[in-house]
N, C-alpha and C positions, 0 to 999 in steps of 0.2 A: 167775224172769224169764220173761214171755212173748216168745217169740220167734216170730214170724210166718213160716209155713212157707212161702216163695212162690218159685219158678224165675224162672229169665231169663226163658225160655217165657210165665211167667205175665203178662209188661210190653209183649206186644206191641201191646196194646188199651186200657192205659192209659194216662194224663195220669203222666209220671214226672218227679218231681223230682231234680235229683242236687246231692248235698249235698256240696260239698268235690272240690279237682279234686285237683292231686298227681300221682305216678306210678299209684297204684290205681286214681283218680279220672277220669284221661283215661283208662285201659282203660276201665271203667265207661263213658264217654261213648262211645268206640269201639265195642262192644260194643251201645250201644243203637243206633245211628246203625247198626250194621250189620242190626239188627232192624227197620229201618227208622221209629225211635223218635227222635224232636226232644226232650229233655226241656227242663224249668226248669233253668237250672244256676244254683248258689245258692253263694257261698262268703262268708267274713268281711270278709276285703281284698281285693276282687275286682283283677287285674294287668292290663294293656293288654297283657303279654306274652303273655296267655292265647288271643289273637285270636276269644275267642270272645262275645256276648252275655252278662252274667254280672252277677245282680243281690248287694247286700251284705246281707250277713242283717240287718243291721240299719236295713237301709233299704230296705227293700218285700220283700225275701227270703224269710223269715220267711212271712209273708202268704202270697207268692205258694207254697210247700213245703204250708203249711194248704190248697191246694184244689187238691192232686194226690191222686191214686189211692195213689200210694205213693212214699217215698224212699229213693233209693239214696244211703247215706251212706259218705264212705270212714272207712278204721279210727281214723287220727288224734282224729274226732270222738266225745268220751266221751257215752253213753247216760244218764251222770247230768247232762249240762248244761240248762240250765233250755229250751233252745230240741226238745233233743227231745223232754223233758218235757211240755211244751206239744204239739208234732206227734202224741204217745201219746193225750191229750187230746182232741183233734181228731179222733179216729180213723182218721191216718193211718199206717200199717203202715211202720217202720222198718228196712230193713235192706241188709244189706253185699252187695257181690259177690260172696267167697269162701263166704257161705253163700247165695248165691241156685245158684250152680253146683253146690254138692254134693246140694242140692234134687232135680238130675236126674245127677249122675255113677255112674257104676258105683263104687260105694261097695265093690265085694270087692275092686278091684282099685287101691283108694287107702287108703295110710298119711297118717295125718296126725302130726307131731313136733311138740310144743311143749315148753315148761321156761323157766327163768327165763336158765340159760345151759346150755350145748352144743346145742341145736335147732339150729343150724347146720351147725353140724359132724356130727351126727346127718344129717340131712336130706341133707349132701352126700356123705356116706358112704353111705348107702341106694343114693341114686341110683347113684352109683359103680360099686357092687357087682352092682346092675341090668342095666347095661350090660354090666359084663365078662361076665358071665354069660348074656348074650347078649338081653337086652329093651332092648324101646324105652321109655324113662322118661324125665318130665318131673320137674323138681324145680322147684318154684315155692310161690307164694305170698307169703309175710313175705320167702323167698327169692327170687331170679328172677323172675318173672312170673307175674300174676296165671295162672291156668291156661285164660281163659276169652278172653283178649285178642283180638279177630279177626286181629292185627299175627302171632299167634305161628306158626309155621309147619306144619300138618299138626296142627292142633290137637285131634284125635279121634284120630288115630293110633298112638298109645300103648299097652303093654301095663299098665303101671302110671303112678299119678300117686304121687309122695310131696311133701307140701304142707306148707310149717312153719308152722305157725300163733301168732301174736304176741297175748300177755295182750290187745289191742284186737280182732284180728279172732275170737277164742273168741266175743266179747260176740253178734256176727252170726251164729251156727251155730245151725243148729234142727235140723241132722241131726248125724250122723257117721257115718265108716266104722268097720265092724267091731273093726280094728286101730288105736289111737293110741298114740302111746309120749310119755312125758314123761323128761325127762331129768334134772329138779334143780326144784328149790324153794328160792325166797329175796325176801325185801322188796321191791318194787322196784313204778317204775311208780303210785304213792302218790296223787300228787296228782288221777292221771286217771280213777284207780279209788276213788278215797274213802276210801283206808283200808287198813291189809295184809291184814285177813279178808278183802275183797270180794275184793284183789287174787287172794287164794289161790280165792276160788271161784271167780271170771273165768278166771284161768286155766287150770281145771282143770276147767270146765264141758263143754268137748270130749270126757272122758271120759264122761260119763255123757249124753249126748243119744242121741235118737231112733238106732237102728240103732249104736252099741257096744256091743262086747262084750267086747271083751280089750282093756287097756293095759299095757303095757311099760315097767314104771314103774319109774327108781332106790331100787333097794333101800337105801343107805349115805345115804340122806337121812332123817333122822331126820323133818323136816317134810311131808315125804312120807307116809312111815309112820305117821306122826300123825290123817291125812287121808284116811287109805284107802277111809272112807267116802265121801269124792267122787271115788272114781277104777273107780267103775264095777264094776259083776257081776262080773268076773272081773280079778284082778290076775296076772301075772309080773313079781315083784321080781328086779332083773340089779343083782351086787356087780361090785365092780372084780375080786374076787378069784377069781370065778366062771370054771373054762371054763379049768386050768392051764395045758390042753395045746392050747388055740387058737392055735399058732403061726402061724396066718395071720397074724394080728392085727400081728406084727414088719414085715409087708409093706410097710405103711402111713405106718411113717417119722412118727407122730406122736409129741409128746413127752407123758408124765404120765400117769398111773394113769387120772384121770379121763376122757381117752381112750379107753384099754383098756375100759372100759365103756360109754362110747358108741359103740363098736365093734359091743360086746355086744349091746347094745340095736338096735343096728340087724340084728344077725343072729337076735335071738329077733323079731322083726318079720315078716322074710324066713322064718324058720319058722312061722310062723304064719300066715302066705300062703302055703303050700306049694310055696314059689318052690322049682324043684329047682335043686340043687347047693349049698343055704345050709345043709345037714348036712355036704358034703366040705369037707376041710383044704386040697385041696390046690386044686378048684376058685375058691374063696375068695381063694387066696393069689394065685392067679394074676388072678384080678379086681382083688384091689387094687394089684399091687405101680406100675401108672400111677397112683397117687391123688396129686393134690398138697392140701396141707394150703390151708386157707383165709388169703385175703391180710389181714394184722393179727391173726393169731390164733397168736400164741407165734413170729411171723416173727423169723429172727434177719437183719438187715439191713445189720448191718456189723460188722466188727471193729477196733478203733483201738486200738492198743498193748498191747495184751492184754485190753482193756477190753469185752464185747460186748453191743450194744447188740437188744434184744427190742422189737420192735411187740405188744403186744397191746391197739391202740385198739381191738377189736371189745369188750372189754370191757367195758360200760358198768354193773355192778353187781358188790356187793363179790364175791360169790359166783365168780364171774367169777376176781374179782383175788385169790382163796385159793388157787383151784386152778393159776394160773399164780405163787405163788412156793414151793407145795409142787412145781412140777416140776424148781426149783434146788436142791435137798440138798447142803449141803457150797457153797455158795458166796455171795459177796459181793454184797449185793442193796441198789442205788440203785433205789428205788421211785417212781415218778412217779405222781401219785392227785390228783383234783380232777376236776371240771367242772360241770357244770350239776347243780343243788343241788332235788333231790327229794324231800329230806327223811328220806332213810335212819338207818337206823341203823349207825354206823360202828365201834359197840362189837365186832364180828364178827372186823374187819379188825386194830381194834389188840389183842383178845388174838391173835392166830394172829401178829401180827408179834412181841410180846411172846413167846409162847412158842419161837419161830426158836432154833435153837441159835446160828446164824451172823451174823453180822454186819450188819443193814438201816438204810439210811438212807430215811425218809419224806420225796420232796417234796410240795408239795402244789401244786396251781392254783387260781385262781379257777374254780368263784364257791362250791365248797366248802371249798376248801382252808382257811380259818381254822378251820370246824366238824370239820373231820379233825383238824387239829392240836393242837384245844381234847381233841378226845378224849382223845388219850395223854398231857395234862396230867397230870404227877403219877403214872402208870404205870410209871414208873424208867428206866433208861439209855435208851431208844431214841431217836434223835436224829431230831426232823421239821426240818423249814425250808421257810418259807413263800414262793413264788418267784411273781414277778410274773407269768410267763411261760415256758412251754414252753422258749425258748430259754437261759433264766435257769436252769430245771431238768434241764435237757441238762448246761448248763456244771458247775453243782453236782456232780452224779450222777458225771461223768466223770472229775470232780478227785480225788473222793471214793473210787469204785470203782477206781482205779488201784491195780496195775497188773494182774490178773488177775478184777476183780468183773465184776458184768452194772450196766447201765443198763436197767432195763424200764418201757416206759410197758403200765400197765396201769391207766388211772386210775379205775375206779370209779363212774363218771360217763356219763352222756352228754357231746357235746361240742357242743351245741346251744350259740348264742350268742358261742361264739368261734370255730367252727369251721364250716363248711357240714354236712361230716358225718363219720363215724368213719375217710373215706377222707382230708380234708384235714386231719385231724390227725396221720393216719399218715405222708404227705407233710412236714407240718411239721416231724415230728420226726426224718425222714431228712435233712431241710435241715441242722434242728440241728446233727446226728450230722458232718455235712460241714461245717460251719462252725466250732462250735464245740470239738469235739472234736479236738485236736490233741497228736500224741506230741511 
């Protein structure tokens, strides 16, 4: 894929179009507006909420994107759609914020985290650890805020940036730093990427661009390992089981193995930045022991008659939902799974429930919930139930897990469609949890 090398710096003198507004997308307008840049602004459905000029791609958009200099596109929009295609054509240069800024950042002193799941969690542990140990870091990107925002405060001021970067914004990068760490590989993201190969090499194309050189890459990921050819000159594969005597790592108060190693991963980073004090035990421990875990991420939210009830909506792929019901060993697991229908494969999810020694009940949601349930057709005792609705699957889960199981939403999905975002679904189902769960 050609990726066009071009800075902020480089837009001060052109005609820029901006393609897609959004949370990215208004940085990107801020950002140029602060360079003293008016661009085109171009989106699909353009909102009267937007209070800005804003023409519809499909009605004069398009056109007017053909006779800029260059477009600034945010991440949502995929590189395979027929309207960039065209702009490629035209030879207008295509590219993102997150990589117009690493163009000109001090790339020794920026991590970048991607994966299909824990880059979050990654990313916020990085940062975390940063801090206690006494630097100024930003954590941004797919997380937090773009890193280039003019809104953000003391935006150059930083000793380190650590950036997570999302299988969409990899597609933008024409550089990278030194150090990127990947966390996990798995399906996901299908429809925006064309395909699960593209996916894998979208995602993992950060590894191998201009100025990499080490990634930090899960070793216990067979698909990982598989692909080591795309993950750049030099690999450090981090097991879970790697590093016996990191007792820092208990600091941290996270739950599951697969933590324990994104722990890891983020302290073989820190060593390879020659962050001092990421070799001491005890430095470490005392960094993290203020970390709070991320909100919807294996959150326990209530407890009702013995029954306990886990948010894990940040979960939106299966991958996601293995490692949060291997962190219940030995207990009774109401599984809430569904939402916006990507096209996955869900054959992953039902042997790993299938092979559970303990007791799992499948609900499922729209708008996959029938394709999950069709899966473990015929699979043997595991018991799924297809529920209208989140509240329908509260009540199920609750009746069922009584009186000592867990109710876990961790449903596999995004929640696009029925939900605004992975936060109003976590909300809904603490409503749930209060209405319909009753001793």
């Amino acid at each position: 894929m050609n990726r066009p090398k071009v800075s902020w710096s480089d837009l001060r003198h052109m005609q820029v179009g901006l393609y897609g507004l959004g949370r990215e997308g208004s940085a990107n307008l801020r950002k140029l507006r602060s360079m003293g840049v008016e661009p085109t602004i171009v989106t699909d459905v353009p909102k009267a909420s937007y209070g800005e000029e804003i023409l519809a791609t499909a009605d004069g958009g398009l056109a007017a994107l053909e006779r800029c200099d260059v477009v600034v596109k945010t991440p949502g929009i995929s590189r395979s759609r027929p309207e960039v295609t065209r702009l490629a054509e035209c030879g207008v240069p295509v590219v993102g914020g997150l990589g117009l800024w690493l163009q000109e950042a001090p790339l020794t002193r920026v991590i970048c985290v991607t994966g299909t799941k824990g880059k979050s969690t990654t990313s916020s542990l990085l940062g975390h650890l940063l801090t206690g140990l006494g630097y100024r870091c930003l954590v941004g990107g797919n997380i937090g805020v773009p890193p280039y925002d003019p809104e953000l405060p003391g935006t150059g001021d930083y000793d380190y940036w650590v950036i997570e970067v999302s299988s969409y914004q990899a597609t933008d990068l024409a550089s990278s730093p030194p150090v990127v760490a990947v966390t996990s590989l798995h399906p996901d993201h299908l429809p925006w990427h064309g395909g699960v190969e593209q996916y894998y090499q979208d995602k993992l194309s950060a590894c191998s661009q201009p100025g990499a050189s080490l990634t930090v890459a899960n070793g216990d990921s067979d698909l990982l390992r598989a692909r080591a050819g795309l993950l750049g000159p030099h690999i450090d594969w981090v097991s879970e089981h790697d590093s016996p005597d990191a007792t820092w790592i208990d600091a941290l108060r996270l739950p599951g193995q697969h933590n324990r190693r994104n722990a890891l991963i983020a302290q073989r980073c820190l060593l390879a930045l020659g962050v001092a004090g990421a070799r001491d035990d005890e430095a470490l421990r005392a960094a993290a022991a203020s970390y709070q875990g991320l909100p919807s991420r294996l959150t326990t939210i209530g407890v009702v008659d013995g029954v306990s009830f886990i948010d894990d909506s940040l979960s939106t792929n299966v991958l996601a939902t293995l490692a949060a019901l291997d962190t219940f060993p030995g207990r009774r697991v109401a599984l809430i799974v569904g939402g916006q229908d990507r096209g996955i494969d869900y054959a992953p999810l039902v042997s790993n429930v299938i092979a559970r020694e303990w007791p799992t009940l499948v609900l499922t949601l729209p708008d996959s919930g029938r394709r999950i349930s069709a899966a473990f057709a015929g699979s043997g005792p595991t018991r799924t139930i297809d529920c209208p609705d989140l509240e329908a699957a509260v009540r199920e889960g609750f009746s069922w897990a009584h009186p000592e199981g867990i109710v876990l939403l961790s449903p596999a999905a995004p929640s696009f469609g029925h939900f605004r975002d992975y936060r109003d679904r976590a909300d809904a189902f603490t409503r749930a949890m209060r209405v319909y769960a009753q001793p």
